[in-house]
C-alpha positions in Angstrom: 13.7 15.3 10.6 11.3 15.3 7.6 9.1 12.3 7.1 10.6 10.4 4.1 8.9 10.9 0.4 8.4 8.0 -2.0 8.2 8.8 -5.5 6.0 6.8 -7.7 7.1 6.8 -11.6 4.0 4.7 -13.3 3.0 4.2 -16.9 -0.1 6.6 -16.1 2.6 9.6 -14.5 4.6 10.4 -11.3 3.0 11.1 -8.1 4.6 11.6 -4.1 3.6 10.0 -1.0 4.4 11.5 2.4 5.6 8.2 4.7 4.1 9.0 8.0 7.7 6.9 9.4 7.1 9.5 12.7 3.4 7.9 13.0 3.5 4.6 11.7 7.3 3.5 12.3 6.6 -0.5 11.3 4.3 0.0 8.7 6.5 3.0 6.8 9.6 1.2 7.7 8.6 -2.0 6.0 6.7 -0.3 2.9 10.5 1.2 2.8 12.3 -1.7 2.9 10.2 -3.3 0.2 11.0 0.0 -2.1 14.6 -0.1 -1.2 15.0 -3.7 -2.4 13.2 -3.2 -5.6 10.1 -5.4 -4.6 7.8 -3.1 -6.0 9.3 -1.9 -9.0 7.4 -3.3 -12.3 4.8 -4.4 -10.2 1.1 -3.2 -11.5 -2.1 -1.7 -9.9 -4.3 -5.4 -9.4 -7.7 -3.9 -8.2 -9.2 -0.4 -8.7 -12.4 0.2 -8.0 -13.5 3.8 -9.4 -14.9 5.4 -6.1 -13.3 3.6 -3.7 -9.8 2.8 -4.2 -6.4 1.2 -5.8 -5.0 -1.7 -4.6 -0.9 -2.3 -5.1 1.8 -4.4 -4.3 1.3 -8.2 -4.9 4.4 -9.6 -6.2 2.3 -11.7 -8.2 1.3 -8.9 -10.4 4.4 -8.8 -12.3 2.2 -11.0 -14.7 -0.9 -8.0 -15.1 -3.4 -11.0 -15.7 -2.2 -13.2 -13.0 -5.1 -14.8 -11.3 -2.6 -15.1 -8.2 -2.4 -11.1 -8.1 -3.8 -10.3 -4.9 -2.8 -13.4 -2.9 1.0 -12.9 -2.4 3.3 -11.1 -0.3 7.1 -10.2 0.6 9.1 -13.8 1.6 8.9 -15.3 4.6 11.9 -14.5 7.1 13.0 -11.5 5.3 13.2 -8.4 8.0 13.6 -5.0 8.4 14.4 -2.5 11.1 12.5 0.5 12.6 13.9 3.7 13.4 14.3 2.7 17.3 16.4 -0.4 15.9 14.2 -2.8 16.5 14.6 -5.8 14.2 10.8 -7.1 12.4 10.9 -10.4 10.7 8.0 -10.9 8.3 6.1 -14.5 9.1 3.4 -16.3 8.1 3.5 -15.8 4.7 5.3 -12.2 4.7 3.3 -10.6 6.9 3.8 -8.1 9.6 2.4 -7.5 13.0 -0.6 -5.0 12.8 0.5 -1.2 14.1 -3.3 0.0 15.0 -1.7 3.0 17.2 -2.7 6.0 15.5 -6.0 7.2 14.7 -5.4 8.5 11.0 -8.7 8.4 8.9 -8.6 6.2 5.5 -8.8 10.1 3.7 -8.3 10.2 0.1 -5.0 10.1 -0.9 -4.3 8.0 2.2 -2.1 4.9 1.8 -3.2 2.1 3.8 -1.6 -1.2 4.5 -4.1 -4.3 3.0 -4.7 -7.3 4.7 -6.9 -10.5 4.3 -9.2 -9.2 7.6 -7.2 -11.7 9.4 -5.0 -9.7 12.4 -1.2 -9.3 11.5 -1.8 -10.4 7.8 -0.5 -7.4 6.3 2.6 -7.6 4.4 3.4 -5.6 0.7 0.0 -5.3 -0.1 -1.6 -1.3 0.3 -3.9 0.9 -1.4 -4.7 4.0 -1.9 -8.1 5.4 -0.6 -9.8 7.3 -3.6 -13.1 8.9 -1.2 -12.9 8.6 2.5 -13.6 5.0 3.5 -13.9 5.3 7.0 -15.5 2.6 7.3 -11.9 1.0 6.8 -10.0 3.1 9.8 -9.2 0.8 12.6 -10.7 2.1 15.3 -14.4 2.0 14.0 -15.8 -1.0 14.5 -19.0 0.2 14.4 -19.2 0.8 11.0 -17.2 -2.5 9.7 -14.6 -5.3 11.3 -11.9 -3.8 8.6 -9.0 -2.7 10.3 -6.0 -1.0 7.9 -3.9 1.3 9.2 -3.2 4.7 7.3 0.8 5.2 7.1 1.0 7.4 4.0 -0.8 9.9 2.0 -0.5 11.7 -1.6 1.1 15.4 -1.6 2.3 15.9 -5.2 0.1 14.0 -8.4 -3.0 13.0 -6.8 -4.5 14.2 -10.5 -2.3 10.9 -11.7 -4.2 8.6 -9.0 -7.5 10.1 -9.5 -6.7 8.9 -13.5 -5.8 5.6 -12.6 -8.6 5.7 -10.5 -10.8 6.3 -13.5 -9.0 3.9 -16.2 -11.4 0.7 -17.4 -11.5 -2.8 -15.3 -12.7 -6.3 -15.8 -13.4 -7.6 -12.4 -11.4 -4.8 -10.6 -8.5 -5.5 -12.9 -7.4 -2.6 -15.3 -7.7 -3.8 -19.0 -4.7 -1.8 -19.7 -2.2 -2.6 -17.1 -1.3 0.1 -15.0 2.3 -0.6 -14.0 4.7 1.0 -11.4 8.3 1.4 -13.2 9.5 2.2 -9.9 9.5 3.9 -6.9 12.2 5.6 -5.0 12.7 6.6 -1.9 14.0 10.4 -1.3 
């Protein structure tokens, strides 16, 4: 069976990620749970840094300026199941236990799940790697104590995130909002 595709529709244009759910079956199932309930949808891009990356997903970037964008996550208690039928509950503060299984490089185009460097402090929060930031993947702890797990990656409109990529920021912030109407799972 084909790995799921999320489709992006964003004020900037459309593009498709491949959800590695065969890879990463936590991660991708709870990045699909949040898209299947809506969390994401009006949401807007938070932090992009031209040459590195875009950062998505805080629910408290509904408000664009929000000085709280960047700090929140899905609610506590709220679950989700994995394609073995295992039940995850999101805890301490929406957050997820860290899936650090597979050794898939932060490429660009790769979506990789945020966290605040703390283990199993992922929860909504992703972004998507602009340049190869290696120094991000998991396993490399000689280059940097980061440690974010790759679960998707761009294969249709990676011309729309390379635009985003480039639009003007305050402090990481766009000055135009750059909002996600919605994405939908296919």
């Amino acid at each position: 069976m084909p790995n799921p595709k999320a489709v992006f529709d964003t004020t900037e244009g459309k593009f498709t990620a491949e959800i590695l759910l065969d890879k990463m079956p936590l991660t991708a199932s709870n990045f699909i749970d949040l898209v299947n309930t809506g969390f994401y949808n009006g949401l807007h891009f938070h932090r992009v840094i031209d040459g590195f990356m875009l950062q998505f997903g805080c629910p408290y970037s509904k408000d664009p300026k929000s000085s709280r964008a960047g700090t929140g996550g899905p609610k506590d208690g709220t679950s989700f199941k994995t394609p073995d039928g295992k039940t995850i509950t999101r805890k301490n503060g929406g957050n997820i236990p860290d899936e650090l299984t597979q050794r898939i490089s932060n490429e660009p185009g790769t979506l990789s799940m945020a966290n605040t460097g703390e283990p199993n402090s992922g929860g909504s929060q992703f972004f998507i790697n602009t340049v190869h930031n290696d120094f991000l993947d998991w396993w490399r702890s000689d280059l940097s104590e980061s440690q974010h797990p790759v679960f998707g990656r761009i294969v249709e409109g990676m011309d729309v995130v390379k635009k985003i990529g480039k639009v003007p920021t305050r402090d990481d912030n766009p000055i135009k909002p750059v909002k996600v109407n919605s994405i939908k799972i296919e």
